[in-house]
VOROVO-352737 format. One record per residue: residue number from 1; x, y, z of N, C-alpha, C in turn; chain. Coordinates in steps of 0.1 Angstrom, whole numbers. Example, Ala and Ser with C-alpha at 12.3 -4.5 7.8 and 13.67 -1.06 7.14 Angstrom:
REM VOROVO-352737
SITE  pos    nxx    nyy    nzz   caxx   cayy   cazz    cxx    cyy    czz  unit
SITE    1    132    -57     78    123    -45     78    132    -33     78     A
SITE    2    128    -22     71    137    -11     71    129      0     79     A
***
This chain:
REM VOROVO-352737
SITE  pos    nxx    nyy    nzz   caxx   cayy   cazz    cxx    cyy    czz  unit
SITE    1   1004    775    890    999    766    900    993    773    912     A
SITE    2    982    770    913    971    778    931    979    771    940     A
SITE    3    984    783    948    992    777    962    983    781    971     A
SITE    4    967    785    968    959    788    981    949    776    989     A
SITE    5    946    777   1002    947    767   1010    938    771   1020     A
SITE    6    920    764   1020    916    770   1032    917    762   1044     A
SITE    7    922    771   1055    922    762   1075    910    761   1083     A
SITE    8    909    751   1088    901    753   1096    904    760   1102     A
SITE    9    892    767   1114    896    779   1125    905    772   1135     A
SITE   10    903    763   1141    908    753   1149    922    749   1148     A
SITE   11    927    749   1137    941    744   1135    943    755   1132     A
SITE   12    944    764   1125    948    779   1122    950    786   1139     A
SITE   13    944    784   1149    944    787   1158    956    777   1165     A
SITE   14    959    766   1165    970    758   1171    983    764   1163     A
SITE   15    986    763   1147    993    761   1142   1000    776   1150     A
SITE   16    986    784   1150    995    801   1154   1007    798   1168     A
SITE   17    996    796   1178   1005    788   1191   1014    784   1191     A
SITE   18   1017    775   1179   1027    769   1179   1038    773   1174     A
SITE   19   1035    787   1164   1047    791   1154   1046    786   1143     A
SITE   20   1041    780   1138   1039    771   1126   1037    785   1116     A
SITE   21   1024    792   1115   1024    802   1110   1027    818   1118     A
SITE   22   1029    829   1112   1027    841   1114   1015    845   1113     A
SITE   23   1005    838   1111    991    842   1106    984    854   1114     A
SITE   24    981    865   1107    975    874   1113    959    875   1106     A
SITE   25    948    871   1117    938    874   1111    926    883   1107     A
SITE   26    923    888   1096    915    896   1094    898    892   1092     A
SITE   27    891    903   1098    876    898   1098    871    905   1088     A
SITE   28    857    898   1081    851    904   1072    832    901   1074     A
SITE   29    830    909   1081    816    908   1087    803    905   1075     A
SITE   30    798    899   1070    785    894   1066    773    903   1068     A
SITE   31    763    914   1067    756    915   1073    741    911   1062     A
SITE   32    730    915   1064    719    913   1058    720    917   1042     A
SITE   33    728    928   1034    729    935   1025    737    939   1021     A
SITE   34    749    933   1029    764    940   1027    777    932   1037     A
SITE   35    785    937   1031    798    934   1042    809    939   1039     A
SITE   36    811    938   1052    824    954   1054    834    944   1063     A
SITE   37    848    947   1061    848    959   1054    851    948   1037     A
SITE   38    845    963   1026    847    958   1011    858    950   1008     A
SITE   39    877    952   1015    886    948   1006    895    949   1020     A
SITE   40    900    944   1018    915    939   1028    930    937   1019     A
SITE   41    939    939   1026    955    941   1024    957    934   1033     A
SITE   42    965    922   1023    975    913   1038    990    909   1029     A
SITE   43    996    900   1043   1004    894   1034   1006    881   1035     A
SITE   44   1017    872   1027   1017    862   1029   1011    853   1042     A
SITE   45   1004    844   1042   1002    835   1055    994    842   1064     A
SITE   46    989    853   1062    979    859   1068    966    853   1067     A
SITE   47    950    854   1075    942    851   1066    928    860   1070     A
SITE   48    919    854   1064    906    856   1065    895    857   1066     A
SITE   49    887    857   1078    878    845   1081    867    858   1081     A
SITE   50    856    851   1072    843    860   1070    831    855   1082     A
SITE   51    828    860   1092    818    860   1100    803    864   1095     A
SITE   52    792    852   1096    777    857   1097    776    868   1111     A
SITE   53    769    878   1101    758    885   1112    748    888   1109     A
SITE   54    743    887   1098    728    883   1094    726    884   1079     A
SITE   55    717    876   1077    713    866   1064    718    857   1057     A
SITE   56    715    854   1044    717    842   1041    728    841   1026     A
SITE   57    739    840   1030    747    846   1015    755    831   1009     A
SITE   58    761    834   1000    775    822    993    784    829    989     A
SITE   59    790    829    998    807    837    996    812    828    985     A
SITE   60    818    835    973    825    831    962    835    835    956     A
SITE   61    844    830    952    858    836    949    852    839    936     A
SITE   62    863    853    931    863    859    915    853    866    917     A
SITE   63    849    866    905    841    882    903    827    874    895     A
SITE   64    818    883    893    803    876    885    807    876    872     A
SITE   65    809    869    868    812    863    852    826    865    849     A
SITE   66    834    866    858    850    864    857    851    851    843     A
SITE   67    863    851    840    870    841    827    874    831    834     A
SITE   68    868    818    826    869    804    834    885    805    825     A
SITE   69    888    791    838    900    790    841    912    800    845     A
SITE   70    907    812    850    914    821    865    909    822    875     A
SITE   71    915    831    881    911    835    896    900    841    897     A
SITE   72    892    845    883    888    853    881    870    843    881     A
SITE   73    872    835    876    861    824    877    853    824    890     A
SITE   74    843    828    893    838    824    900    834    808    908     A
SITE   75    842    812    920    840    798    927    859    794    925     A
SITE   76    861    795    915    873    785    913    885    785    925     A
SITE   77    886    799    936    894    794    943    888    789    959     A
SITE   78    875    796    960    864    788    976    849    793    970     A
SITE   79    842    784    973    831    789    979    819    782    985     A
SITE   80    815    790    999    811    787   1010    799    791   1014     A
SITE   81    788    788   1019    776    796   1028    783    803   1039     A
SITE   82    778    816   1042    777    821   1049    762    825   1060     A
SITE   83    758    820   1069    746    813   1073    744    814   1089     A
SITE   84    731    814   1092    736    806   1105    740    792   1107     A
SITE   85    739    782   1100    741    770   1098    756    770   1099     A
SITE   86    764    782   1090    777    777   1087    782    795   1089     A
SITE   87    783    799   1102    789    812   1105    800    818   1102     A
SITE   88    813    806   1101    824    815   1094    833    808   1085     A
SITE   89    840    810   1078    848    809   1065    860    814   1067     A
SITE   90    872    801   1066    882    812   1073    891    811   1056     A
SITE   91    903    818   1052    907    816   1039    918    818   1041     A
SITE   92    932    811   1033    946    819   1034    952    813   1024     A
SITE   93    961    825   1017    968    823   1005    984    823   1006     A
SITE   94    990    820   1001   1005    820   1001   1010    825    985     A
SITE   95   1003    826    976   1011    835    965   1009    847    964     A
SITE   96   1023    853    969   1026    868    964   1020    875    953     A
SITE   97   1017    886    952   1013    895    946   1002    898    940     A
SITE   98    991    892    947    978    888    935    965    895    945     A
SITE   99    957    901    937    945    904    942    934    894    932     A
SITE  100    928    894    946    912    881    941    900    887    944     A
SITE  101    891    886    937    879    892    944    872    883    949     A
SITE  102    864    887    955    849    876    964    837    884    960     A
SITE  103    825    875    959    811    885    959    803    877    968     A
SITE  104    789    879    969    779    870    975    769    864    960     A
SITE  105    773    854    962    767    849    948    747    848    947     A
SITE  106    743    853    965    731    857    962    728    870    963     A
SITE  107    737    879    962    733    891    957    751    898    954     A
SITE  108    748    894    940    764    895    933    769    909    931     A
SITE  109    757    915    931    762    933    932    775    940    949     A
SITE  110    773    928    954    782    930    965    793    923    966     A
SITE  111    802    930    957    818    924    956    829    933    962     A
SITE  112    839    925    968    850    928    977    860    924    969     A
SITE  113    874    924    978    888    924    966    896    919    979     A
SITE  114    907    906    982    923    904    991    928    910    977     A
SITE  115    943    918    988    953    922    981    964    914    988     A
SITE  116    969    908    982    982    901    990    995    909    981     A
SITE  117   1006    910    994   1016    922    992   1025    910    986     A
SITE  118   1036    915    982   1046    904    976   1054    907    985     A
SITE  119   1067    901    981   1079    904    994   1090    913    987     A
SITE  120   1087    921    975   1099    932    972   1097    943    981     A
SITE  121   1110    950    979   1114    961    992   1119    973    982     A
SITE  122   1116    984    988   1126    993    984   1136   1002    994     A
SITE  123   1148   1007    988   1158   1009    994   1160   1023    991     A
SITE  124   1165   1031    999   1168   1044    996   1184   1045   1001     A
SITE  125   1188   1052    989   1203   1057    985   1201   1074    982     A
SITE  126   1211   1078    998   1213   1096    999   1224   1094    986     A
SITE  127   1218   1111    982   1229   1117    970   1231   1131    976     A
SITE  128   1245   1134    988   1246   1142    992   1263   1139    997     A
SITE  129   1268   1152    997   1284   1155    997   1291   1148    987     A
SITE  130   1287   1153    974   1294   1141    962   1297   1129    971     A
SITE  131   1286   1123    971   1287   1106    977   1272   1101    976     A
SITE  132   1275   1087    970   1263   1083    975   1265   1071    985     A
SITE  133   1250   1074    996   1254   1072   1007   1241   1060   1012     A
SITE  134   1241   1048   1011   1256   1041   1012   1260   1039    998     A
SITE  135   1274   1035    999   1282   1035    986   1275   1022    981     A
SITE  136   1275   1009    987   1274   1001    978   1257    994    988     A
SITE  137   1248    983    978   1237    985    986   1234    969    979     A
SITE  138   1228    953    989   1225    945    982   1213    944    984     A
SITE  139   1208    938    972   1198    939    970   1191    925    964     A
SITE  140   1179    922    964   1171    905    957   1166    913    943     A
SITE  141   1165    910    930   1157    908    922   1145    911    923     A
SITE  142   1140    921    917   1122    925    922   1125    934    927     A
SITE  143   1133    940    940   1134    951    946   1139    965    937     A
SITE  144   1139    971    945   1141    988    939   1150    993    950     A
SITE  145   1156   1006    942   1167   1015    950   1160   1028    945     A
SITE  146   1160   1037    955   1155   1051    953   1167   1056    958     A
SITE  147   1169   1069    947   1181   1078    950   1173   1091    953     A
SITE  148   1181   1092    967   1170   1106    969   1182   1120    975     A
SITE  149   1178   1130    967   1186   1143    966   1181   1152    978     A
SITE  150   1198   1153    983   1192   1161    998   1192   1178    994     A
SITE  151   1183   1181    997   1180   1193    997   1193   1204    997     A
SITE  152   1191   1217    988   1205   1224    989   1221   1220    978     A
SITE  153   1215   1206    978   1224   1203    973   1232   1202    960     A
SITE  154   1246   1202    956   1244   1206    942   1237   1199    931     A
SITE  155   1240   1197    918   1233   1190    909   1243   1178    907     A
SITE  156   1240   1164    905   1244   1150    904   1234   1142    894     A
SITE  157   1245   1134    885   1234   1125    880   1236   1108    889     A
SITE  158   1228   1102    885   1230   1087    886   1229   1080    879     A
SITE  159   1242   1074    872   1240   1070    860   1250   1056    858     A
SITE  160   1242   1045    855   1247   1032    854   1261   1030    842     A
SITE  161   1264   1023    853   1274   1016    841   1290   1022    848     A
SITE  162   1301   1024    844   1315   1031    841   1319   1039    833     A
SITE  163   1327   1049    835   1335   1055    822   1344   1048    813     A
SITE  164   1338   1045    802   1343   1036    791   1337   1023    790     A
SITE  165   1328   1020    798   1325   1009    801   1320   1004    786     A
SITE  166   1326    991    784   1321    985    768   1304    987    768     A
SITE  167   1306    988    749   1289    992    746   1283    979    747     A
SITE  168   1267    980    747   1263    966    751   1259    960    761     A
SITE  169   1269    963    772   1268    960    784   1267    967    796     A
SITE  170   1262    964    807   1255    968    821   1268    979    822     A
SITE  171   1281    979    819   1290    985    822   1294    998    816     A
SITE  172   1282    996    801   1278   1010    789   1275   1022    801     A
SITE  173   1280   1034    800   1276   1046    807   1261   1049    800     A
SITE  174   1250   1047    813   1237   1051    808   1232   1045    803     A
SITE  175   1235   1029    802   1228   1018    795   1213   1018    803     A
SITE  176   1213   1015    815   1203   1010    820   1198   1025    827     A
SITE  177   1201   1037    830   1196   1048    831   1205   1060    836     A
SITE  178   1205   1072    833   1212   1081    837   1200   1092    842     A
SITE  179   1204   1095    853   1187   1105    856   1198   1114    862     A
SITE  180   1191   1128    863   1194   1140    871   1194   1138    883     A
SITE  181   1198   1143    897   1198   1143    913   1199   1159    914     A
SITE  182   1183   1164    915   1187   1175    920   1176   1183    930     A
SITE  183   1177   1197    930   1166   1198    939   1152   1198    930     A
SITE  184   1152   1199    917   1140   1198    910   1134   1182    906     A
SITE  185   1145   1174    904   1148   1163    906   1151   1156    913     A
SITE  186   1143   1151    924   1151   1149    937   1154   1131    940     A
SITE  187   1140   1128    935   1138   1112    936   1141   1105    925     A
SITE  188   1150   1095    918   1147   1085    911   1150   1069    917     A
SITE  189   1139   1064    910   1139   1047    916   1137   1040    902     A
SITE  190   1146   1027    907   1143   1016    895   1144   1007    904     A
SITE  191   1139    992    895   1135    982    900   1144    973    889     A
SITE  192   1149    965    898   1161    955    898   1154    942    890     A
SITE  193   1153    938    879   1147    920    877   1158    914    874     A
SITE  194   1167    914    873   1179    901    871   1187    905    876     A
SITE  195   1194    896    885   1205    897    889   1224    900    886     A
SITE  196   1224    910    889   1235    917    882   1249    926    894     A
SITE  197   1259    930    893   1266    934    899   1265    945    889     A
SITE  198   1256    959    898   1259    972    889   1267    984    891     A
SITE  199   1273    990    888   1284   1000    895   1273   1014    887     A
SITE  200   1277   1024    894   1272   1038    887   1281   1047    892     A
SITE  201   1277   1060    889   1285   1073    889   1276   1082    890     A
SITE  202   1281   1096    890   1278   1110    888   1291   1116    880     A
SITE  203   1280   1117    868   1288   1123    855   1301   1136    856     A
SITE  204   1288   1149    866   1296   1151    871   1309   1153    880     A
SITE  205   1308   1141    888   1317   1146    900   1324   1130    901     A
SITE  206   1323   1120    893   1330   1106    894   1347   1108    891     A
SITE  207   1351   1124    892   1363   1124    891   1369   1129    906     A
SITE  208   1358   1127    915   1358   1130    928   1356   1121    939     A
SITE  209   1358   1109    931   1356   1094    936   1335   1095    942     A
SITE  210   1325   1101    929   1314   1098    936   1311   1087    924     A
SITE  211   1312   1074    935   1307   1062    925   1296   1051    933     A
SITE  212   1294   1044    933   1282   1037    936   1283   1020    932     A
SITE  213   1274   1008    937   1274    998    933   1263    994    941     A
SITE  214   1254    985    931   1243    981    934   1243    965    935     A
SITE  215   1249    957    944   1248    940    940   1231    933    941     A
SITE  216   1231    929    932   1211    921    927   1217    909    928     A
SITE  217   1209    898    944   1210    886    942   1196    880    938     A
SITE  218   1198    866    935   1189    859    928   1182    856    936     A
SITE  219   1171    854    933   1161    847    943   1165    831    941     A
SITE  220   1161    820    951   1160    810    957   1149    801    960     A
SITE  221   1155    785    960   1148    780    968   1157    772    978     A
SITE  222   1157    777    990   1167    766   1000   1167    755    997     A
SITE  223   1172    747    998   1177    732   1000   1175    729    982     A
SITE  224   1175    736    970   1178    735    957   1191    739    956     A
SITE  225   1198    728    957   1215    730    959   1218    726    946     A
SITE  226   1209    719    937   1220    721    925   1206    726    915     A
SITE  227   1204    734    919   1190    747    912   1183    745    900     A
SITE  228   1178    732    906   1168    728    891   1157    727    897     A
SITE  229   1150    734    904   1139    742    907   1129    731    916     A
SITE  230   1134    726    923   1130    710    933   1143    704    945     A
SITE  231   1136    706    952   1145    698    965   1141    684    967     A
SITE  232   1153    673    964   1155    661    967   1167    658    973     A
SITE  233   1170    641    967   1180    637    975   1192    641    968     A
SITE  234   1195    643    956   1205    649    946   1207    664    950     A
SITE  235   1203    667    960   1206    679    965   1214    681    982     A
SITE  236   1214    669    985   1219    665    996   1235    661    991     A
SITE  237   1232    654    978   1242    648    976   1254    659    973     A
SITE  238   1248    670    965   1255    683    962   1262    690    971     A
SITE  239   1256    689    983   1258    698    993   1269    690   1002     A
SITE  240   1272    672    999   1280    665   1003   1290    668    994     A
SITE  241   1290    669    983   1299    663    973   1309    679    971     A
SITE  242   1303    690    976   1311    703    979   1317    707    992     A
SITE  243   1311    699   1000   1323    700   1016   1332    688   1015     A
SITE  244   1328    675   1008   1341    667   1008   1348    662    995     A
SITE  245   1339    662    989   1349    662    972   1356    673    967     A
SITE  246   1359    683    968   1357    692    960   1353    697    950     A
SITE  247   1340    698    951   1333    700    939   1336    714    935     A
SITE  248   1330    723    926   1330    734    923   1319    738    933     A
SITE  249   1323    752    937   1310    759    946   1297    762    941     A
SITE  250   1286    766    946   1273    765    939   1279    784    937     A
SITE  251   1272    790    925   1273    802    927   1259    812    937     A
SITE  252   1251    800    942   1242    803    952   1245    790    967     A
SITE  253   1256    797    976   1263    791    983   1245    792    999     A
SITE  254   1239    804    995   1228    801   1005   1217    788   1001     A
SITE  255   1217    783    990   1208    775    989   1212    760    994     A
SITE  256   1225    760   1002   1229    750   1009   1228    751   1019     A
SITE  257   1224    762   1026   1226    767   1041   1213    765   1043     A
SITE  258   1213    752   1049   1198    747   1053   1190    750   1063     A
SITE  259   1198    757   1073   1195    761   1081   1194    778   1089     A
SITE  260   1201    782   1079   1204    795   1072   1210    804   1091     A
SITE  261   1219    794   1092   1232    792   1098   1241    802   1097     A
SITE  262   1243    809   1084   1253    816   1081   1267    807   1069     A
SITE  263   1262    793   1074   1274    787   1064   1273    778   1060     A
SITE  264   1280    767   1053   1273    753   1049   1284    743   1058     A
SITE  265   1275    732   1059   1287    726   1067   1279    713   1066     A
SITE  266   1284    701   1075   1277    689   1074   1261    683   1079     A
SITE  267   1259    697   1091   1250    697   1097   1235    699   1082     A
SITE  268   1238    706   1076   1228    713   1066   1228    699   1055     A
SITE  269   1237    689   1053   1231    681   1050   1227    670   1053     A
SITE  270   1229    665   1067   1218    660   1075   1201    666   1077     A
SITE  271   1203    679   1076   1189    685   1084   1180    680   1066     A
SITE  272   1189    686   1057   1179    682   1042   1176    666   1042     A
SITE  273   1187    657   1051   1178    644   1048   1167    639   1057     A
SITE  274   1174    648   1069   1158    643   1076   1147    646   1072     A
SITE  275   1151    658   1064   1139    669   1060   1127    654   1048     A
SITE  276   1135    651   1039   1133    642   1031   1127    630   1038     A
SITE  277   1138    624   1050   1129    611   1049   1126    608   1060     A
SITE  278   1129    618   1069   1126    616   1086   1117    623   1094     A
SITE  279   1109    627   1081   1096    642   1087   1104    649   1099     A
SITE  280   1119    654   1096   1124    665   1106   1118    680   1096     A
SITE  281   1125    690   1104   1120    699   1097   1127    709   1086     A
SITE  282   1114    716   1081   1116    716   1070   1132    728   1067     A
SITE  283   1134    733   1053   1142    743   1056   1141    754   1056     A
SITE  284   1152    764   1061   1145    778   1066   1139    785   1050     A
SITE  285   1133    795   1055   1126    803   1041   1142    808   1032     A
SITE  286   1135    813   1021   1124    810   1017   1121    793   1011     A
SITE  287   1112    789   1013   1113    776   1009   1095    773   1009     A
SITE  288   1089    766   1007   1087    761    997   1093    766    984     A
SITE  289   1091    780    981   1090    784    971   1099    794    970     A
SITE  290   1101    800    959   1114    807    959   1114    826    963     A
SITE  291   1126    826    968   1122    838    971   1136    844    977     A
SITE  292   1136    864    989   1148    862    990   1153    857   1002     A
SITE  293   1163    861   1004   1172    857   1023   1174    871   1024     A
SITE  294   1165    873   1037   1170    888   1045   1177    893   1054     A
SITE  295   1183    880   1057   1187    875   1068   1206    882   1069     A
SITE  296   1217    882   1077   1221    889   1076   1235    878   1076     A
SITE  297   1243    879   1066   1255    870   1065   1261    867   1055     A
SITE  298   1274    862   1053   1277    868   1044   1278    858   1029     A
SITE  299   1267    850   1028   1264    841   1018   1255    851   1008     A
SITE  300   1258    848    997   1254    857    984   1245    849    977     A
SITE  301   1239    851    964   1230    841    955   1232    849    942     A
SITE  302   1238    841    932   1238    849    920   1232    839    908     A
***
């Protein structure tokens, strides 16, 4: 599904005032035969507003004979004069991770590229004084941990799983990777996609208490309290039916926290119904769409 959306300059300009967006904008100047600059890096909610400075072009999304039905189609996600008549084009996308290109459809030889960044992170874990430092590190789905070997130091591996840990599973010694930590070896990084509780070691020296744990929570959508991938009123009701009935807990206790408060409480299901039916506001990120909480507390998502 295209979650991209172009603003007018005018309301893009209030909404910033207001907080509504973070919007940071970038320019992309037009000239007689060209325009610079070629290619931009942003991120979410950022945008892009292409300015005339001379002649006569049609800014077009995709590329010259891109494959109908993608991004890649020309036209299929804007396209606009660039003119004196019609001087600027402003653009702004909200899905992570995607590069689009633009050309001038009257002289297609001049194509440009948005890179929109996604929201994974990476983390760095010291492998120094038989320890890794920090011991344990949480982390969202998508992200990565780099173990990085401090110089001098002796030789360590990093290696998933337990001693004895059953075969098969995340708990197998070296299932999911056993690498060197050394000075010729200094860096290894992996990247986390499912959410898991992972413990590791150093082959060497785990009889010296050097052990490790990596918690991967799940990504989210706030106010999807009972996580069937949509916020309604059956989600209010969830979030009632676990502070007064006793329900079973959600095992994603932040996707109740509507206000991302720190906790769930009665307040968070009021704010979801105004949210629903009293145009109050909406809930905290990530939300529309799913994503992580970076926020600091001690609600988990598995």
């Amino acid at each position: 599904m295209r979650k991209c959306h172009i603003i007018p300059v005018a309301i893009l300009t209030l909404a910033s005032v207001c907080g509504v967006l973070r919007a940071e904008d970038y320019v992309i100047n037009f000239f007689d035969a060209a325009f610079l600059p070629t290619s931009v890096t942003l991120e979410v909610g950022d945008t892009i507003t292409w300015n005339h400075v001379a002649g006569s072009h049609v800014l077009t999304s995709g590329i010259p004979g891109g494959a109908p039905g993608t991004t890649e189609e020309p036209g299929a996600l804007f396209q606009a004069p660039i003119d004196t008549q019609n001087p600027t084009f402003t653009y702004t996308c909200d899905q992570m991770g995607q590069t689009y290109g633009f050309f001038d459809a009257n002289n297609p030889a001049q194509i440009g590229s948005i890179t929109v960044l996604d929201d994974t992170l990476i983390f760095d874990v010291g492998v120094v004084d038989n320890a890794y430092i920090p011991v344990t590190i949480e982390i969202f789905e998508g992200d990565s941990v780099r173990w990085v070997h401090e110089p001098m130091e002796m030789l360590h591996t990093v290696t998933s799983g337990i001693i004895g840990g059953d075969p098969g599973t995340i708990y197998e010694p070296g299932l999911l990777f056993n690498e060197e930590s050394s000075d010729t070896n200094p860096i290894f990084q992996f990247t986390f996609d499912t959410p898991m509780d992972l413990p590791y070691f150093c082959i060497p020296h785990v009889n010296f208490g050097m052990t490790g744990e990596v918690i991967v929570q799940s990504r989210f959508i706030r106010g999807d309290a009972d996580r069937d991938n949509s916020v309604n009123i059956g989600d209010a009701i969830t979030i009632l039916s676990y502070l007064f009935q006793g329900a079973n807990a959600s095992s994603c206790l932040d996707t109740m926290d509507i206000d991302d408060g720190g906790q769930v409480n009665i307040a968070d299901a009021i704010s979801l119904l105004g949210y629903l039916f009293s145009a109050g506001a909406s809930p905290a990120a990530p939300f529309p769409s799913e994503g992580p909480d970076r926020s600091s507390d001690s609600l988990i998502c598995r």
